[in-house]
C-alpha positions in Angstrom: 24.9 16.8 73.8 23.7 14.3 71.3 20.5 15.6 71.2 21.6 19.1 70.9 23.7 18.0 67.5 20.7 16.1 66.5 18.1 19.0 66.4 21.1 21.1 64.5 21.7 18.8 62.0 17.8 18.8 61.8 16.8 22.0 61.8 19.9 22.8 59.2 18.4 20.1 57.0 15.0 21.3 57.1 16.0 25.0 56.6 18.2 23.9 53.3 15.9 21.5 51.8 13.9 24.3 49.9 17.1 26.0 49.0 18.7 22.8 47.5 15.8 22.0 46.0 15.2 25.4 44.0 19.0 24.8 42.7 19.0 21.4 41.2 19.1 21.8 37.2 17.3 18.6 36.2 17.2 19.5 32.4 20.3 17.5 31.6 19.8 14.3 34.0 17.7 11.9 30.8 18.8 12.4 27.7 16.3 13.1 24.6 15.5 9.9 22.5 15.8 10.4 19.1 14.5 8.0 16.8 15.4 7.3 12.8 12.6 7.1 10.1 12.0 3.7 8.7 12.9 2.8 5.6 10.0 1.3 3.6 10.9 -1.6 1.4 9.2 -2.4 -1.5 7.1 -5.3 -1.1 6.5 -8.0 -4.0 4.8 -10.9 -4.7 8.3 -13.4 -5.0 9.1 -12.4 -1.4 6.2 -14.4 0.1 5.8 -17.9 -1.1 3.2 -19.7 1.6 3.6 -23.6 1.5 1.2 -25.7 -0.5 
């Protein structure tokens, strides 16, 4: 008997696996990244004093 349940639940799963497959929507499972522009700053000379 287990071995008759075992090929049923088998063969169903083998039989439904294209089927399932098929009707999966994966267009929502990542979402789309979206990224804001830098901002450039303005860059002067009084900003970058090296060490002497």
């Amino acid at each position: 008997m287990k071995t008759f349940i075992t090929a049923a639940i088998l063969s169903a799963t083998i039989m439904a696996a294209p089927v399932m497959a098929m009707g999966i929507d994966t267009s929502n499972l990542t979402r789309t990244l979206t990224f804001p522009t830098p901002i450039s700053e303005p860059v002067t000379q009084d900003q970058v004093k090296p060490g002497k």
